[in-house]
C-alpha positions, -999 to 999 in steps of 0.1 A, spaced: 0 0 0 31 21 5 28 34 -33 -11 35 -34 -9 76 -40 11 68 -73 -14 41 -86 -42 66 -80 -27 95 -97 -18 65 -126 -52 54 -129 -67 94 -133 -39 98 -158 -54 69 -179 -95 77 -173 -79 113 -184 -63 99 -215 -90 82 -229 -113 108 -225 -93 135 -238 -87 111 -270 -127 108 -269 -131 143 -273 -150 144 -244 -127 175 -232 -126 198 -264 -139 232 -260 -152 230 -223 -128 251 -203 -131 282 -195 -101 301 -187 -110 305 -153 -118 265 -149 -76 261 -161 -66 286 -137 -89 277 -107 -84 233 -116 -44 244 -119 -39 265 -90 -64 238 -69 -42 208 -83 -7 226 -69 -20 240 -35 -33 207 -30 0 191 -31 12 221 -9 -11 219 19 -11 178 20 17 176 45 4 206 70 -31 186 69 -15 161 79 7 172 104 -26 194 120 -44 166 122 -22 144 138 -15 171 168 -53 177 169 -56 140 172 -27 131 195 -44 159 220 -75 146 219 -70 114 231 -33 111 248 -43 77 262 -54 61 223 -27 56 205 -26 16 191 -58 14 211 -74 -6 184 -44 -23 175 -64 -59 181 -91 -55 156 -88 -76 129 -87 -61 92 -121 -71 80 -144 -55 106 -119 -27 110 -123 -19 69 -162 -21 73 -166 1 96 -141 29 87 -160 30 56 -195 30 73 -182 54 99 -161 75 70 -191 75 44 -217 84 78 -194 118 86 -185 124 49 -226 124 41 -236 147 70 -204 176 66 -216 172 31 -250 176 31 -242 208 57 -219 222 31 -250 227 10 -277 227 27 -266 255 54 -263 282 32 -269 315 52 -275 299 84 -260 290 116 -230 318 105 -233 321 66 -218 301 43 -184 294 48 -189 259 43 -208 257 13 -181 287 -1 -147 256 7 -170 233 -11 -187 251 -36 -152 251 -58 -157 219 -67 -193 220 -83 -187 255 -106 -177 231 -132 -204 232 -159 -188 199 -163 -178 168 -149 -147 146 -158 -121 131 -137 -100 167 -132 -130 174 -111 -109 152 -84 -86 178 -83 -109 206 -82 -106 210 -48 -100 243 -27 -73 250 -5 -82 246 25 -115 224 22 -91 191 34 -91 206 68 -131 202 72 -133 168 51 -144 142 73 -120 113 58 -91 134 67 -105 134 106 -118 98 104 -90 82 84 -63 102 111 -80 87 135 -81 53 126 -45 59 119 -37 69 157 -59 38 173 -35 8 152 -63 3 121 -36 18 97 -37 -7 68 -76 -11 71 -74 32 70 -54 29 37 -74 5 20 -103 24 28 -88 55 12 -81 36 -18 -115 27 -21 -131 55 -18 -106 77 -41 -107 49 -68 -150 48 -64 -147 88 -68 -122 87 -100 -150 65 -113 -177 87 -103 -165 117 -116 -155 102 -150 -168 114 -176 -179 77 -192 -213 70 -181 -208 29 -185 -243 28 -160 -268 45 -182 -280 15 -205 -275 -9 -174 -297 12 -157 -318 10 -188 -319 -26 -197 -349 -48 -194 -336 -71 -173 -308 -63 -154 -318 -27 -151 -339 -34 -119 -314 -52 -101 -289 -25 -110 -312 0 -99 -319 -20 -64 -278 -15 -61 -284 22 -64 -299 23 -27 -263 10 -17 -237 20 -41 -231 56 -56 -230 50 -93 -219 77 -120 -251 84 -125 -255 96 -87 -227 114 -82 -237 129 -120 -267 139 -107 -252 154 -75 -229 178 -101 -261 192 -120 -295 206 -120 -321 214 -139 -339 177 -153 -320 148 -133 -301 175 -112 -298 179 -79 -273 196 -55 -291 186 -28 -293 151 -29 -266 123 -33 -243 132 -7 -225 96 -7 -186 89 -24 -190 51 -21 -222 41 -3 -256 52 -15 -274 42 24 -273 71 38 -294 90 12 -316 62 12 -319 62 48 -321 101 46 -343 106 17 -318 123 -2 -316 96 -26 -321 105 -62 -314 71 -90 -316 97 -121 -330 83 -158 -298 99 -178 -271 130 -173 -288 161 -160 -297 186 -181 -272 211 -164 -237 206 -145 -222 232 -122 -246 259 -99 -269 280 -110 -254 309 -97 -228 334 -109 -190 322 -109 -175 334 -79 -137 350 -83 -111 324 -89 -91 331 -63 -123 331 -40 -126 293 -52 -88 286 -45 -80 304 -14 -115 312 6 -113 319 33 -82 341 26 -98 357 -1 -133 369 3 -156 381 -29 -182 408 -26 -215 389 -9 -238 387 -35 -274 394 -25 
């Protein structure tokens, strides 16, 4: 697992390949989307290591007494439950980040997040469309630490591998679950597998609006339950009819670098 950060970037670099020899990345960008995907791409690899080294102080103070704590656990059961715990926090910080626009303090939340829906597309470099300092609030980087510090290190890397590769595929621009979805026979089992796993098509429908939109629904990276459970589920019928926000395009430094830089609040 010690080189699993190389075969991620590897397998983006190949979904990235064959889409841009698809065509399915001519005349999309914008020149803000190359300078805000650019500058998010490198400040991402800045800001990794003081993540990292935050969290673990954060951690380490937190509970003095943990460390190895959970060292016993056997791998399966440890996996299964980082990634029901992990997918349980990502879904609710996620659902906040949209859903509590202008309350309980603004909407500093939804403004770390928002960088990585203005997109009025959606293909693999969305993986990088991240902003700066959104890895501080992300819930995998808290729950993932923390596994880390009890002793459930290789079940914590695993998990990250799972859900990074199940969001490469989720944000690729291939849609291989449309006529699966569609098919007379197995498209009601397929569809059954919806309530459980995210599938382009939901994470698709989480990027757009307008007809099979929805920013408000779809919260999940790997596991579809909690929207089920939450009734935030939406299976969609095809690609929405819109990707990205319907608002205006905020500043691209605002995307990068908010909270450091602040645009004009727009009524």
């Amino acid at each position: 697992m010690e080189h699993a950060g190389l075969w991620v970037l590897g397998v983006i670099a190949g979904i990235l390949v064959a889409e841009i020899v698809a065509g399915r990345h001519r005349g999309i960008y914008s020149r803000n989307d190359l300078v805000v995907t650019g500058l998010c791409f490198l400040s991402g690899q800045a800001i990794r290591p003081v993540v990292m080294l935050v969290a673990a102080a954060a951690i380490g103070f937190a509970l003095p007494h943990g460390k190895g704590a959970l060292g016993e656990v056997p791998f399966w059961p440890a996996l299964i439950g980082l990634l029901l715990v992990g997918e349980f926090a990502n879904y609710w910080i996620h659902r906040f980040s949209h859903r509590l626009k202008g309350r309980f303090g603004g909407d500093w939340l939804w403004r770390l997040h928002r960088t990585h829906h203005t997109a009025a597309y959606v293909n693999v470099l969305l993986n990088f469309r991240i902003s700066l300092f959104w890895a501080f609030v992300s819930p995998l980087t808290w729950v993932m630490g923390t596994a880390v510090y009890l002793g459930l290190g290789p079940a914590a890397a695993v998990a990250v591998l799972i859900f990074s590769l199940w969001g490469i595929s989720t944000h690729s621009h291939f849609r291989w679950d449309d006529p699966v979805r569609r098919h007379r026979l197995f498209g009601p089992a397929f569809r059954a597998l919806e309530h459980v796993f995210v599938s382009p098509g939901i994470h698709h429908s989480h990027h757009g609006y307008g007809r099979d939109g929805g920013n408000y629904r779809n919260f999940g990276i790997f596991l579809s339950i909690y929207d089920w459970m939450f009734g935030t589920l939406h299976i969609p019928q095809g690609r929405p009819s819109r990707y990205g926000i319907p608002d205006a395009t905020p500043h691209w430094a605002e995307e990068v670098f908010y909270p450091l830089y602040r645009g004009k609040p727009r009524g």
